[in-house]
N, C-alpha and C positions, 0 to 999 in steps of 0.2 A: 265589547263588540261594537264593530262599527253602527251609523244610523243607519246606512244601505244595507249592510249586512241581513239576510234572509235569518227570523231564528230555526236556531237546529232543532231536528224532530229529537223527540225523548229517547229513541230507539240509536238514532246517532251519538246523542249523547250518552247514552249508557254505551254505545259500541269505542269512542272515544277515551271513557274513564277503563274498558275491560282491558284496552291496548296502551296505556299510558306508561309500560312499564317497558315496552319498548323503546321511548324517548332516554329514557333516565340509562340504561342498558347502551344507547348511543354514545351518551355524554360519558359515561362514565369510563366507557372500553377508551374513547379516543383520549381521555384522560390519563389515564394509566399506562396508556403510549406516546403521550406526550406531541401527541397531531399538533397541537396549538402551539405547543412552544419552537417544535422545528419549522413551524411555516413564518415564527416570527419576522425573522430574516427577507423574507418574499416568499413567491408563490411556486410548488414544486409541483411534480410530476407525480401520480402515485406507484410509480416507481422509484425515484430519487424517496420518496416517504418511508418505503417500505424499506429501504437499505436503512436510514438512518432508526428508523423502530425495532428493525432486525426482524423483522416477521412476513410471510409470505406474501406477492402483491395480491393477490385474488382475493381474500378475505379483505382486505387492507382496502380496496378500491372500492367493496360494496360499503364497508362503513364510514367512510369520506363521501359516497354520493348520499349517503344515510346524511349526514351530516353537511349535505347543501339542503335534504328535503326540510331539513330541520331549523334551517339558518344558523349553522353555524360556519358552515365553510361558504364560501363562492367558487365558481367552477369556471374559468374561461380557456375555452380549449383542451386542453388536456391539463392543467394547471389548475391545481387549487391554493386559493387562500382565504387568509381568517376574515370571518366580518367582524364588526366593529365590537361586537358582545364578546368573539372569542380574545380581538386581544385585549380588550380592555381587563378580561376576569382570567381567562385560562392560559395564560402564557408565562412560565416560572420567572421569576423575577419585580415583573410588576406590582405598584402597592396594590393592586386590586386583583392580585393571584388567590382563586379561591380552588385552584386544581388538589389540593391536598384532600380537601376536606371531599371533595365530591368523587374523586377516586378511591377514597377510603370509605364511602358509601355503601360500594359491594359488599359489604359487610350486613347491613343495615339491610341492606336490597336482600340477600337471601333471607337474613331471619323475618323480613315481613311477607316473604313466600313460605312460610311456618305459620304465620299467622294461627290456624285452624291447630297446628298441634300446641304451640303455646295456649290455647284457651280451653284446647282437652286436658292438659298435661296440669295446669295451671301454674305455670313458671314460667317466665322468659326465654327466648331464645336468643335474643340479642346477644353476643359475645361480649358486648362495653356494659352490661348489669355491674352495678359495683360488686359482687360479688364472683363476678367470672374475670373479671380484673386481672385478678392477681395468676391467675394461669396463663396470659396469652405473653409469648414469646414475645423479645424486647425489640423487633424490629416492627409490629404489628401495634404494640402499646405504643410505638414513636408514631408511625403513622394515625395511631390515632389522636395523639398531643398535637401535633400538625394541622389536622384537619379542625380542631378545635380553635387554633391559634387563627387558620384562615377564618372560620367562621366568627370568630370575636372580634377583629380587630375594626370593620366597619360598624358594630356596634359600642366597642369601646370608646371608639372615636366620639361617636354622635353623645354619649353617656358624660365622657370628660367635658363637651360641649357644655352640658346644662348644669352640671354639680362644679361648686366651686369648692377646692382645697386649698386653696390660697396661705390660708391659714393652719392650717394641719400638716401636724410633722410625722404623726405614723398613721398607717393603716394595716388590716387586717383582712384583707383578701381571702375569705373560705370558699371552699370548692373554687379554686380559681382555676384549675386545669390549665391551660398552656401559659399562665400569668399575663398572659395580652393587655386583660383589663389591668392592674397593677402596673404593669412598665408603658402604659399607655400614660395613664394619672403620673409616672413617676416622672417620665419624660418630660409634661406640663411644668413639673411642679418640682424645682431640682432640690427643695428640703424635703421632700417626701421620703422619708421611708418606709419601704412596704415588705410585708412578710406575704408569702400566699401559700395557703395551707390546703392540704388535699391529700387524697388516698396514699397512702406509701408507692403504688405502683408507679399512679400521676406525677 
């Protein structure tokens, strides 16, 4: 918070964290429609959006102005495009594409709307439990090796940064889920061999 910044009353702040789940419900929807990556090109109309998303413009139009309150779009005239957060991170292609992992969120986003029965029930609801694994259909397991792979690879990076292998010819990658970390080190390191071991489903 800024120095000018007034602090927020507690009552704000608690009305703040009750709605925050609205923000993440922004990000996630225009992700899974892939808003970021078709405004990469330039700034369109949320008409011209909705033809390429294939979805109606009126829903379409409130979650793009959703998504200037939020800072992720800019709006000039009838035109929207990305700010600089959406194309640096949400735009498919770039190294710093994390739209996988945060589209694949919804997932994550309803079971912590369970909250209250996973702690009556006393089990999980999360559908990625290693034991609920091994049931979810294979294009929902990919999505979710995906989201993992975005989620690692800025931390693989920074990890290969500090640890030196210079000298080591194999490693042993456990739980390595989308192998990021492993072909991160392997790429560094062209005598590396690496194995990464994980669930049968992973």
């Amino acid at each position: 918070m800024a120095s000018h910044d007034a602090p927020r009353s507690p009552s704000a702040a608690l009305l703040e964290m009750a709605q925050a789940y609205r923000q993440s419900a922004i990000l996630i929807t225009a992700c899974q429609l892939e808003v970021f990556t078709h405004l990469a090109s330039g700034p369109l109309t949320a008409d011209a959006l909705a033809q390429r998303c294939q979805v109606p413009v009126r829903g379409l139009q409130r979650l793009l102005n959703a998504c200037v309150v939020v800072d992720l779009l800019e709006k000039e005239g009838e035109s929207y495009q990305n700010t600089p957060i959406a194309e640096t991170f949400l735009v498919k292609g770039k190294p710093g594409y994390m739209g996988n992992f945060i589209a694949f969120g919804l997932e994550h986003y309803e079971a912590w709307g369970r909250l209250i029965q996973a702690i009556r029930d006393d089990r999980p609801t999360n559908p990625h439990s290693a034991d609920a694994l091994r049931t979810l259909p294979p294009e929902r397991l990919r999505g979710y090796v995906e989201g993992l792979y975005d989620l690692g690879k800025r931390f693989a990076a920074t990890i290969a940064d500090l640890v030196d292998l210079s000298q080591t010819r194999r490693m042993l990658d456990v739980a390595g889920g989308s192998g990021i970390y492993a072909i991160t080190f392997a790429q560094r390191q062209p005598q590396l061999q690496a194995t990464v071991f994980d669930l049968p489903p992973i």
